[in-house]
BALOBA-1460 file (C-alpha; in Angstrom, 3 decimals):
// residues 286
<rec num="1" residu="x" x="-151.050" y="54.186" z="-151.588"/>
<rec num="2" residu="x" x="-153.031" y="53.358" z="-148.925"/>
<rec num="3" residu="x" x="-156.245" y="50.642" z="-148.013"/>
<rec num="4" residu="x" x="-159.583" y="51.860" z="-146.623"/>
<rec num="5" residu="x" x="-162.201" y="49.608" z="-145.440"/>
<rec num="6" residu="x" x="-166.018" y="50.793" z="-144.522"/>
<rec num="7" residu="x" x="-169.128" y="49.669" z="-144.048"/>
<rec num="8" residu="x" x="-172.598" y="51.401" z="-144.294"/>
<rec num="9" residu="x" x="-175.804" y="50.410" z="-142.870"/>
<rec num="10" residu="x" x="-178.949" y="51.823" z="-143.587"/>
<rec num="11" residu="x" x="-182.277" y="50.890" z="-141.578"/>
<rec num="12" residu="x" x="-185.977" y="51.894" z="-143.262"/>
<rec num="13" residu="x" x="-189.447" y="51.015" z="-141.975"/>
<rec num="14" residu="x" x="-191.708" y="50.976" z="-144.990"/>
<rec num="15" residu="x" x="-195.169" y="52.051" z="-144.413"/>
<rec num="16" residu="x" x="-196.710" y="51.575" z="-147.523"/>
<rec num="17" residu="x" x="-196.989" y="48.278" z="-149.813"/>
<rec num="18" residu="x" x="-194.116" y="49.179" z="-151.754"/>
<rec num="19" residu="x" x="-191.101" y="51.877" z="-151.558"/>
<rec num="20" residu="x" x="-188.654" y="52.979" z="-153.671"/>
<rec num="21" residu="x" x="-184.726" y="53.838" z="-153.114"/>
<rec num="22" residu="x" x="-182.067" y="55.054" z="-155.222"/>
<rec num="23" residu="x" x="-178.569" y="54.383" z="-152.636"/>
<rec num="24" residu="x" x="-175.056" y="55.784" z="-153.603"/>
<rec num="25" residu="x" x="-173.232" y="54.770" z="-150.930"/>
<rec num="26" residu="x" x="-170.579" y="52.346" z="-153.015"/>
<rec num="27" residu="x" x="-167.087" y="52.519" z="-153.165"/>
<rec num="28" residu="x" x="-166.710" y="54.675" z="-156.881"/>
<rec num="29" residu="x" x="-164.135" y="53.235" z="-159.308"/>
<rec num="30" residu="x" x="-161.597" y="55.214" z="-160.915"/>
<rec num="31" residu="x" x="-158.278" y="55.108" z="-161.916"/>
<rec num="32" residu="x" x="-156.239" y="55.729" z="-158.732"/>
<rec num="33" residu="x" x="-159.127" y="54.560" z="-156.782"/>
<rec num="34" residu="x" x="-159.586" y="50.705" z="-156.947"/>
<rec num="35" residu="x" x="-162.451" y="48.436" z="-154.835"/>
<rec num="36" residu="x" x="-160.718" y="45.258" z="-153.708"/>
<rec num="37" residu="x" x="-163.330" y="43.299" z="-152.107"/>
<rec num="38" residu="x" x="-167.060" y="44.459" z="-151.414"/>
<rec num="39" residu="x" x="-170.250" y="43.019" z="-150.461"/>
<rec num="40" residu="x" x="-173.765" y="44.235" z="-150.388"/>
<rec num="41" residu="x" x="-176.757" y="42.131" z="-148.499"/>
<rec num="42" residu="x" x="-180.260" y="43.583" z="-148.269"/>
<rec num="43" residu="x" x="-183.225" y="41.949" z="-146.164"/>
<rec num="44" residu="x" x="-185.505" y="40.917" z="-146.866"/>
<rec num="45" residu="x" x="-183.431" y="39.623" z="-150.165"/>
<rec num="46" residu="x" x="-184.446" y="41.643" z="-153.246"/>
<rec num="47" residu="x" x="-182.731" y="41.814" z="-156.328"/>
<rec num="48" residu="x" x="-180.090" y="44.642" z="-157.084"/>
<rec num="49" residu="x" x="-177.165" y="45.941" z="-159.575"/>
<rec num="50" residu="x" x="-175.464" y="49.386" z="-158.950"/>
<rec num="51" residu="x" x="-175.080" y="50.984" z="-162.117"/>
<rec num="52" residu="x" x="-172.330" y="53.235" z="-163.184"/>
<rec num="53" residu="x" x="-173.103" y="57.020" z="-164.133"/>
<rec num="54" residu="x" x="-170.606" y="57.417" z="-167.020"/>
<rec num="55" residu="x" x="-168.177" y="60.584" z="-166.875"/>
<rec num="56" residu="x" x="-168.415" y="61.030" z="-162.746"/>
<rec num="57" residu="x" x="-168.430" y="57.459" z="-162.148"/>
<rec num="58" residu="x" x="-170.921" y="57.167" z="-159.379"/>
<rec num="59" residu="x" x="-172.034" y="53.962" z="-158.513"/>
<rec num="60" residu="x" x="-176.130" y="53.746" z="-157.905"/>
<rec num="61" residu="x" x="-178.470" y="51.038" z="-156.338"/>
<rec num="62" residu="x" x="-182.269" y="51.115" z="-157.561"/>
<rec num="63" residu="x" x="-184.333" y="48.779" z="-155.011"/>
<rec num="64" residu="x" x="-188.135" y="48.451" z="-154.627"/>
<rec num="65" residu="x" x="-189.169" y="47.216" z="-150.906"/>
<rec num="66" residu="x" x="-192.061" y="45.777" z="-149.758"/>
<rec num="67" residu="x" x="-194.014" y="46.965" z="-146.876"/>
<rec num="68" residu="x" x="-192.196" y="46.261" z="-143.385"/>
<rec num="69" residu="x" x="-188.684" y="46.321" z="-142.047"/>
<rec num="70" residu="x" x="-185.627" y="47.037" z="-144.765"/>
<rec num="71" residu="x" x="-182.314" y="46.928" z="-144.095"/>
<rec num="72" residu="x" x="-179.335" y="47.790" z="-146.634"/>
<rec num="73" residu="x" x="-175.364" y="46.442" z="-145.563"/>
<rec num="74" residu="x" x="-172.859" y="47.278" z="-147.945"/>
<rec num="75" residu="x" x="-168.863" y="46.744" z="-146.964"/>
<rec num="76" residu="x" x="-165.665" y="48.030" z="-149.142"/>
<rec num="77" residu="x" x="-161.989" y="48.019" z="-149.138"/>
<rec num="78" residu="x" x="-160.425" y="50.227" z="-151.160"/>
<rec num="79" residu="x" x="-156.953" y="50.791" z="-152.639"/>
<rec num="80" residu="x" x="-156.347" y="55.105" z="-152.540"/>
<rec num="81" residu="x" x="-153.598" y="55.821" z="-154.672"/>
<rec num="82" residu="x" x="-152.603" y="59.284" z="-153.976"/>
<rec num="83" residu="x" x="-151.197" y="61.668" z="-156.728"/>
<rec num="84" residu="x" x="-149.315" y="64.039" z="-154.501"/>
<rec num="85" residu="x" x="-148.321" y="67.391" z="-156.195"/>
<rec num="86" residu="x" x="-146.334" y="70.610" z="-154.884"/>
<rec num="87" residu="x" x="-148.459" y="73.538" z="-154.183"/>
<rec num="88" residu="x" x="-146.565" y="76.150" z="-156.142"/>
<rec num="89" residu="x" x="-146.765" y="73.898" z="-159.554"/>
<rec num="90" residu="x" x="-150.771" y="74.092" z="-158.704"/>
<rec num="91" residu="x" x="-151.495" y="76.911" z="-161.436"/>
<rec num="92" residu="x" x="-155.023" y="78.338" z="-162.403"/>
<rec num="93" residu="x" x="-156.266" y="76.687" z="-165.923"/>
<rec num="94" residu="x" x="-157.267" y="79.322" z="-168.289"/>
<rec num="95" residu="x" x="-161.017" y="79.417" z="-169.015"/>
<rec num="96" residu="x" x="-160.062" y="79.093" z="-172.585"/>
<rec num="97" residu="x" x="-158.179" y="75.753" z="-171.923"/>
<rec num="98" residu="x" x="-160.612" y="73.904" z="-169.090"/>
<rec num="99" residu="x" x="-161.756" y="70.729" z="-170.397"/>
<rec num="100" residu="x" x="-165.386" y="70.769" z="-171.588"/>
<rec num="101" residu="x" x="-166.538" y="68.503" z="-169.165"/>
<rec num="102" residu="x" x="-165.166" y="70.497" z="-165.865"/>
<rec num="103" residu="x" x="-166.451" y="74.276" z="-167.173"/>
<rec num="104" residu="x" x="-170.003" y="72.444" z="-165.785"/>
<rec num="105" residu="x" x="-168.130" y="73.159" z="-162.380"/>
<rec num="106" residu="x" x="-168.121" y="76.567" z="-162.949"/>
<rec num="107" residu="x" x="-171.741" y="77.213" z="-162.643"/>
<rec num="108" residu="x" x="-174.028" y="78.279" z="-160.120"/>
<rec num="109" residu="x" x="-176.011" y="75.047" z="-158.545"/>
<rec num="110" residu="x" x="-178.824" y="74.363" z="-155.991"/>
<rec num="111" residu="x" x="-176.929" y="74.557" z="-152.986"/>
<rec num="112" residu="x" x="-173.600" y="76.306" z="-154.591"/>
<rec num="113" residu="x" x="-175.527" y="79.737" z="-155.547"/>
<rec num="114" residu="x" x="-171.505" y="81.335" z="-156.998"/>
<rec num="115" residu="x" x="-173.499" y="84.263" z="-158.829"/>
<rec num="116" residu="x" x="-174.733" y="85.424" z="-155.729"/>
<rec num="117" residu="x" x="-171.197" y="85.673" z="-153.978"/>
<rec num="118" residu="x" x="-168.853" y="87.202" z="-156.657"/>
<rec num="119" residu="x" x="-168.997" y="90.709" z="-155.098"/>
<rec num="120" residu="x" x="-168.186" y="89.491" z="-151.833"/>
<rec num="121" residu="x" x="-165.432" y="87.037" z="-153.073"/>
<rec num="122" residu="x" x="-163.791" y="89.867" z="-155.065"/>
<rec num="123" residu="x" x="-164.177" y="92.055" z="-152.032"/>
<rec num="124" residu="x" x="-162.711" y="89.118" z="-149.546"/>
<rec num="125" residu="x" x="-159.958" y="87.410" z="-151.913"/>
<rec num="126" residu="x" x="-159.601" y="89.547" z="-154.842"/>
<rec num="127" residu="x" x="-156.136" y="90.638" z="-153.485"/>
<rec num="128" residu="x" x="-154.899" y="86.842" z="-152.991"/>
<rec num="129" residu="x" x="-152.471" y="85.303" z="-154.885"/>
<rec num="130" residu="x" x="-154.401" y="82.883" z="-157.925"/>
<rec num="131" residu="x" x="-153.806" y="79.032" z="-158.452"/>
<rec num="132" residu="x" x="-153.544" y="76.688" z="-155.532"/>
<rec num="133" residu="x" x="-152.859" y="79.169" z="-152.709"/>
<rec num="134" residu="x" x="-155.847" y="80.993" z="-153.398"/>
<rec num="135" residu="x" x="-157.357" y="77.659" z="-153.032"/>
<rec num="136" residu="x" x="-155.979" y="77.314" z="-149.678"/>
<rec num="137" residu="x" x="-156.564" y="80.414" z="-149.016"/>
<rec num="138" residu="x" x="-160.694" y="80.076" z="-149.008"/>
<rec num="139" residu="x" x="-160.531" y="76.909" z="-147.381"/>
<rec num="140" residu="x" x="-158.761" y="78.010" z="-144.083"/>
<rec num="141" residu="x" x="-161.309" y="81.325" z="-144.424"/>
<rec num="142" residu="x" x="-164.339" y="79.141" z="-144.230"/>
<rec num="143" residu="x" x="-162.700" y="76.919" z="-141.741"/>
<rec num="144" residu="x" x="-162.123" y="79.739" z="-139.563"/>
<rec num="145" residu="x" x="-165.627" y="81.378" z="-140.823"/>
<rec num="146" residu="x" x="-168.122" y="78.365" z="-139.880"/>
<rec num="147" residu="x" x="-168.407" y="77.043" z="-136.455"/>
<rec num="148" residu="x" x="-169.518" y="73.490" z="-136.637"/>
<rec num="149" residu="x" x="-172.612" y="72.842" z="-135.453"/>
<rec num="150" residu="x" x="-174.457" y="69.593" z="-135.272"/>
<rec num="151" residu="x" x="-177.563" y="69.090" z="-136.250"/>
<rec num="152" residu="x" x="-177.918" y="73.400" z="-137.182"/>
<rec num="153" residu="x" x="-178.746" y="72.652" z="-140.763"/>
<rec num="154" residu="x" x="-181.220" y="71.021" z="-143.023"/>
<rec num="155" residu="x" x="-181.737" y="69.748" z="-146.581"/>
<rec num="156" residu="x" x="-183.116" y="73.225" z="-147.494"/>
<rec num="157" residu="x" x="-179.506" y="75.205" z="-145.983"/>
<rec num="158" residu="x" x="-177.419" y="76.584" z="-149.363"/>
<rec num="159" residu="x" x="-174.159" y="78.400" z="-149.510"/>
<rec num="160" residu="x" x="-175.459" y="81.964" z="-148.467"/>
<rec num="161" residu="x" x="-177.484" y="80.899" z="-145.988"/>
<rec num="162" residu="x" x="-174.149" y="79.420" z="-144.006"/>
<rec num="163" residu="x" x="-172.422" y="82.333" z="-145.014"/>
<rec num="164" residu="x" x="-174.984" y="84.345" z="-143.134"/>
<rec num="165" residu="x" x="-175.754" y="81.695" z="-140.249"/>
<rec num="166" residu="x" x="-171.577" y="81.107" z="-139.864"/>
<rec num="167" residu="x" x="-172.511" y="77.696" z="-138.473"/>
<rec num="168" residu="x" x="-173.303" y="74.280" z="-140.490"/>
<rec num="169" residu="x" x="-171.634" y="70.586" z="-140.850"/>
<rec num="170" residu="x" x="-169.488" y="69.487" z="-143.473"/>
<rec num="171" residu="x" x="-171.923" y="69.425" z="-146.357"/>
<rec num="172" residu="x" x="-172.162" y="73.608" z="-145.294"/>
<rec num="173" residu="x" x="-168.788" y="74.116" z="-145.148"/>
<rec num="174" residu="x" x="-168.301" y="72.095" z="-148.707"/>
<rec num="175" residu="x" x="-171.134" y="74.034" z="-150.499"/>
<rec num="176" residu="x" x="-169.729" y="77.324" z="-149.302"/>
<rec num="177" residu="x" x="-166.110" y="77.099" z="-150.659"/>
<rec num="178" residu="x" x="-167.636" y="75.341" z="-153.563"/>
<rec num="179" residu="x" x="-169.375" y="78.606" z="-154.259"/>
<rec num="180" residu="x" x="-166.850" y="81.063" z="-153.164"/>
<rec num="181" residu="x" x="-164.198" y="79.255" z="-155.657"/>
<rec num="182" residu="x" x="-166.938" y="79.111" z="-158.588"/>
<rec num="183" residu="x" x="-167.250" y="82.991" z="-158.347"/>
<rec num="184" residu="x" x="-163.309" y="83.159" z="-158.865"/>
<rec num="185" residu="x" x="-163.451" y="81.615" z="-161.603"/>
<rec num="186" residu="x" x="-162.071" y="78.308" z="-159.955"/>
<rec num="187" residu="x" x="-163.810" y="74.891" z="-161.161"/>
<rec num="188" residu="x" x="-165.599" y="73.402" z="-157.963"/>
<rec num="189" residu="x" x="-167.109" y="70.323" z="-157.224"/>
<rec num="190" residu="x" x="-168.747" y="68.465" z="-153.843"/>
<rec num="191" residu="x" x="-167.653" y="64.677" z="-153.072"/>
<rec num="192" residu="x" x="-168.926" y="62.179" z="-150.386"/>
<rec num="193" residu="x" x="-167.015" y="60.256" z="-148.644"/>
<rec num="194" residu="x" x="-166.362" y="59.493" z="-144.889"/>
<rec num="195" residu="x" x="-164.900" y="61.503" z="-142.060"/>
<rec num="196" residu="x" x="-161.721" y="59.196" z="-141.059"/>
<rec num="197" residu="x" x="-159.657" y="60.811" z="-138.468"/>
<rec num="198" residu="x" x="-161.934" y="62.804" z="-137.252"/>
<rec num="199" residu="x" x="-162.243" y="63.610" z="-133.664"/>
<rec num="200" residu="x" x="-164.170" y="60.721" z="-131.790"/>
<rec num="201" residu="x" x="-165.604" y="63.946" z="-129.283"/>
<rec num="202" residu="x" x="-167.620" y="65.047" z="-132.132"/>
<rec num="203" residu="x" x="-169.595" y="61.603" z="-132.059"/>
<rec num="204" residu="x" x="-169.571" y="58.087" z="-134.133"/>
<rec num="205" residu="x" x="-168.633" y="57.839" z="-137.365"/>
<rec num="206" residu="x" x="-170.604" y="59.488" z="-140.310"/>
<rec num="207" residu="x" x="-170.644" y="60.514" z="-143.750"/>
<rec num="208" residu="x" x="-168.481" y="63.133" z="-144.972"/>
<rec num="209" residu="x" x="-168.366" y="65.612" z="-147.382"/>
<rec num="210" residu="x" x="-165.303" y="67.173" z="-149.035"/>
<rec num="211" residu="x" x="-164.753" y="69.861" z="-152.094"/>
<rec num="212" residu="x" x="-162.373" y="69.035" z="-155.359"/>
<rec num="213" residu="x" x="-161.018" y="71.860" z="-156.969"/>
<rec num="214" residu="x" x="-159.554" y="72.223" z="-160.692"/>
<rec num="215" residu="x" x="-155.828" y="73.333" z="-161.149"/>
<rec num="216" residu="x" x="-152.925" y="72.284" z="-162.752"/>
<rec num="217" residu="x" x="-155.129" y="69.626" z="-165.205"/>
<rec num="218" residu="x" x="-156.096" y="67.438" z="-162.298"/>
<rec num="219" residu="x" x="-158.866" y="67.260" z="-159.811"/>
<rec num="220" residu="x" x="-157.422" y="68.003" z="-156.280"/>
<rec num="221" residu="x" x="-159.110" y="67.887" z="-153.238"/>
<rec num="222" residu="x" x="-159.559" y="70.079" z="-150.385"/>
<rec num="223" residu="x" x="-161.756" y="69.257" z="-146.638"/>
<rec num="224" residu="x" x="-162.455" y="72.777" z="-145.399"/>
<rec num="225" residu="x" x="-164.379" y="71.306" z="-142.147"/>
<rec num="226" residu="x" x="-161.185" y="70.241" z="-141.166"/>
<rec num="227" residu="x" x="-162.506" y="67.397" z="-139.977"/>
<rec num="228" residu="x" x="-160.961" y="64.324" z="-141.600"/>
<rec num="229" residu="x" x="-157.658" y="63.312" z="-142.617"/>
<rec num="230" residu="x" x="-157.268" y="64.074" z="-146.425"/>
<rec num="231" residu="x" x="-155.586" y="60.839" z="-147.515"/>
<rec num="232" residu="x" x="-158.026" y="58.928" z="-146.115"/>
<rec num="233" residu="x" x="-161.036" y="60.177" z="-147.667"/>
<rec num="234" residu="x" x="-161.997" y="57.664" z="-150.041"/>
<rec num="235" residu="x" x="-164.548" y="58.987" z="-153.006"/>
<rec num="236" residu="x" x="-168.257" y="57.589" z="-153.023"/>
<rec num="237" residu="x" x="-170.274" y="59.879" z="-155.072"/>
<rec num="238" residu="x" x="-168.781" y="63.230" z="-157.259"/>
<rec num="239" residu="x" x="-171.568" y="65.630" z="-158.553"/>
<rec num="240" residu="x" x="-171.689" y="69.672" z="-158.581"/>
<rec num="241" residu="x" x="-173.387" y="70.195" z="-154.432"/>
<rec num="242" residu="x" x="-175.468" y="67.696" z="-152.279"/>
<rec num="243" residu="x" x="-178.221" y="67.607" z="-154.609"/>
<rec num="244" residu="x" x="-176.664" y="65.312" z="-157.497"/>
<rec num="245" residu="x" x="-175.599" y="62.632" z="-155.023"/>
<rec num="246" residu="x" x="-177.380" y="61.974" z="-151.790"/>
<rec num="247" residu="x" x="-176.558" y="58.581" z="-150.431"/>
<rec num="248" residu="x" x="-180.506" y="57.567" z="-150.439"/>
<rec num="249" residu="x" x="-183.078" y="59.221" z="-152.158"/>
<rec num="250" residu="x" x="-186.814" y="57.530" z="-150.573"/>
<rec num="251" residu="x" x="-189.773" y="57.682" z="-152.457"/>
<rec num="252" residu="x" x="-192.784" y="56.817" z="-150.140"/>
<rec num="253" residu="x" x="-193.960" y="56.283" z="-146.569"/>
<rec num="254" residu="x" x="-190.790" y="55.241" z="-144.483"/>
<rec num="255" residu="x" x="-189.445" y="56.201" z="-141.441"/>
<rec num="256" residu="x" x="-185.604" y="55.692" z="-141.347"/>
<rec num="257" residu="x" x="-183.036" y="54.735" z="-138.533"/>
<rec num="258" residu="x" x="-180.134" y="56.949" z="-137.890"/>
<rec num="259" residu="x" x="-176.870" y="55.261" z="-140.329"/>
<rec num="260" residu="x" x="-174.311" y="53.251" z="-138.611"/>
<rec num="261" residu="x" x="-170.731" y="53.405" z="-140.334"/>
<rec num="262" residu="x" x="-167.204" y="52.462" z="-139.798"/>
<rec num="263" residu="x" x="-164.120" y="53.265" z="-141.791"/>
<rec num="264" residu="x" x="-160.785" y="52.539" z="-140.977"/>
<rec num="265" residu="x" x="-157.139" y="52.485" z="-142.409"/>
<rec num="266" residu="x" x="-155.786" y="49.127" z="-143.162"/>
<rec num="267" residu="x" x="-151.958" y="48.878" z="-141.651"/>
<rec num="268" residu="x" x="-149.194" y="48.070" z="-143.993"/>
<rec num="269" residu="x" x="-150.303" y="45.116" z="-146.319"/>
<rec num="270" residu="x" x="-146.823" y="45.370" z="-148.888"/>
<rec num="271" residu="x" x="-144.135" y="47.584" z="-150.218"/>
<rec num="272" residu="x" x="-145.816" y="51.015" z="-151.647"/>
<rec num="273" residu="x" x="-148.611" y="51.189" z="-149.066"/>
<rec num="274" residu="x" x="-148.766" y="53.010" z="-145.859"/>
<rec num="275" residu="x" x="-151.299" y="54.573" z="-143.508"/>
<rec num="276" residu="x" x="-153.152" y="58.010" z="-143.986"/>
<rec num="277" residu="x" x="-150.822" y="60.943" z="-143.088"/>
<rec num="278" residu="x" x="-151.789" y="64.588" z="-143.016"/>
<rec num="279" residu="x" x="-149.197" y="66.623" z="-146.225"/>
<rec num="280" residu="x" x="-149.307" y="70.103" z="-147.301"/>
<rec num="281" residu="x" x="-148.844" y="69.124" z="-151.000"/>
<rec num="282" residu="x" x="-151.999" y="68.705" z="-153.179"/>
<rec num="283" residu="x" x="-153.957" y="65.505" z="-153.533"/>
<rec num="284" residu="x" x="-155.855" y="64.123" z="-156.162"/>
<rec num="285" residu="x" x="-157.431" y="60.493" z="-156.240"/>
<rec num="286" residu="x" x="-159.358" y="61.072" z="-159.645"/>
């Protein structure tokens, strides 16, 4: 098991009288994934509740603001603990036996565009050995595939268009595999979380985006950016690509400030916990 703690916060200048935001940047509850202490302060003070999507869990905030400065601070610690499974007892689930709820995952999505890609996945890893391999498999490909780029992408960039541009950020690199695993028949799904570990050359802390894939029953996750250390990426939002869970959605006249966020591993608190290592076994937190 180990203890996260991050903070998020999120700067607006409201133009008009009133503005509206929908947030989901808490810490999601599930049951390997516990919140432990949090605290949320908005100015000027407004009243707010996050409310819990049933099925994915993901936590929202609904706020109105006025017209002027708004400013959102939300902290977490979190309790990660880890299932941690060997790859060869990763097996494919037969269509026939997926769980209603994950054959959603299956399906072309706004950013995640599978039925485009199934000729060139056949034609790239049709030859690959199935179940968690192959799974491994895609994710080094579009590691080695996309060169990260800052900045070289926009709300508007899908999963062919980074398959044709080779370059992108996280959120690229997550929609792509998410598509290329859809049109193999593999469950896919994108996460946010944030990028702990990652290398401080590429910049300050930020969000972070990671793919969950669907073998052997369970939800495991994958980072094909590369970028972060896998036990220490804590879930925030689960949905099928960007679209389903952006960390603000802003309705109206506002101007934002560029996010400031810090996550960190707590250090050994008790028996059973330790800090984020990298494994070659699978991982699932859901």
């Amino acid at each position: 098991m180990v203890r996260m703690r991050y903070s998020v916060g999120l700067r607006y200048e409201v133009h008009d009288s009133t503005a509206d935001f929908i947030f989901n940047f808490h810490a999601a509850q599930t049951a390997r994934q516990v919140v432990v202490a949090e605290s949320l302060q908005l100015t000027p003070a407004l009243m707010a509740e996050p409310h819990t999507e049933p099925g994915l869990l993901n936590r929202r905030l609904r706020v109105r603001a006025p017209r002027g400065h708004f400013s959102v601070t939300y902290t977490a610690t979190v309790d990660v603990d880890h299932v941690l499974t060997p790859a060869e007892q990763l097996f494919e689930v037969p269509i026939a036996e997926l769980p209603l709820d994950v054959v959603t995952f299956l399906a072309p999505s706004r950013y995640c565009e599978s039925d485009r890609l199934m000729e060139f996945a056949l034609r790239e890893f049709g030859g690959c050995e199935r179940g968690y391999r192959l799974v491994i498999t895609i994710r080094d490909w579009v590691c080695r595939y996309v060169r990260c780029v800052s900045q070289s992408t926009n709300e508007r960039t899908s999963a062919v268009d980074t398959l044709v541009e080779r370059k992108g950020v996280c959120r690229d690199y997550a929609h792509l595999m998410i598509a290329l695993c859809r049109a193999l028949s593999i469950p896919a799904r994108f996460c946010s979380s944030l990028d702990y570990g990652a290398d401080p050359g590429m910049g300050p802390a930020d969000f972070h985006a990671f793919v969950e894939v669907f073998v052997g029953q369970h939800w495991y996750l994958v980072d094909p950016s590369n970028a972060a250390v896998p036990m220490g990426l804590l879930r925030i939002g689960t949905g099928r690509d960007a679209a389903d869970i952006p960390i603000a959605m802003v309705f109206g006249n506002v101007t934002p400030s560029r996010p400031l966020v810090q996550i960190e591993a707590v250090a050994s608190i008790a028996p059973g916990f330790s800090m984020p290592v990298d494994t070659a076994q699978g991982i699932s937190t859901w």
